[in-house]
N, C-alpha and C positions, 0 to 999 in steps of 0.2 A: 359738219358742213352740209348745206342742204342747197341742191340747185333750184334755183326758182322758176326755171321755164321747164322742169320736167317732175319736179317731186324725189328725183332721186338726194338718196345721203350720203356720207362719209361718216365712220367714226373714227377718229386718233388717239393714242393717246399721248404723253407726254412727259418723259423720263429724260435721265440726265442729269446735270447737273445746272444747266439755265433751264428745266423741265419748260412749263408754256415760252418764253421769252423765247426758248431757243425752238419750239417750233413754229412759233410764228413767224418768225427772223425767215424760215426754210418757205415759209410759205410767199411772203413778200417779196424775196427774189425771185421764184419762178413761176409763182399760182400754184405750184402742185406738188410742193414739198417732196419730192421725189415717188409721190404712190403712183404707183403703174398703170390702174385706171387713169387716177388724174393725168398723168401725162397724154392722153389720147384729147382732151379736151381744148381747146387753143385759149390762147392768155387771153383774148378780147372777149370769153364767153364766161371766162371765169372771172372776171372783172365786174363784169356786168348782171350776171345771175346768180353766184355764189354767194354764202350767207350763212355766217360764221355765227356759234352760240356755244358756250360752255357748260355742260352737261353737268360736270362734279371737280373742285377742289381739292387736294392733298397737300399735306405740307410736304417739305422735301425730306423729310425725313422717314417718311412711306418708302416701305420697300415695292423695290419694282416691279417683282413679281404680282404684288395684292395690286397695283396700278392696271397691269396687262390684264388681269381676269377681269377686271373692274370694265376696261376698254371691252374684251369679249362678250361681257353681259349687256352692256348697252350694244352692239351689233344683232346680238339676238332677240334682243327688246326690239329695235328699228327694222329687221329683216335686212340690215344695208348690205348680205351678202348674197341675198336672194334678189334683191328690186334696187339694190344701190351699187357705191362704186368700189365696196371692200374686197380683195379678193383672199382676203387669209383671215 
């Protein structure tokens, strides 16, 4: 996720059993999928600036664990824990 009136990022990933389906579902009910940055931001900002893009594919048959480092490396690639809205 990338705000557009500031530059900053998000990375997520997306595990499970509805893997993306079920976090976008999380995202369209609140704007901010329950991350703790994101909830500081109010729904009319993230409506309006947010700007969703899909990084990398897995089938679901990828184990969860190679998915989360997977998520890790693109956070280190982006700095999103340094200049964005990641906190773990």
């Amino acid at each position: 996720i990338t705000d557009s009136s500031n530059g900053k990022m998000y990375i997520g990933s997306s595990i499970g059993e509805e893997m993306i389906f079920g976090r976008w579902k999380s995202y369209i009910k609140n704007g901010n999928g329950g991350n703790v940055e994101l909830k500081k931001i109010s729904l009319d900002h993230i409506k309006q600036n947010f700007r969703y893009s899909i990084l990398e594919i897995f089938k679901s048959t990828m184990d969860d664990r190679t998915i989360l480092e997977r998520e890790n490396w693109w956070k280190e690639l982006f700095l999103t824990r340094k200049f964005g809205y990641n906190r773990n």
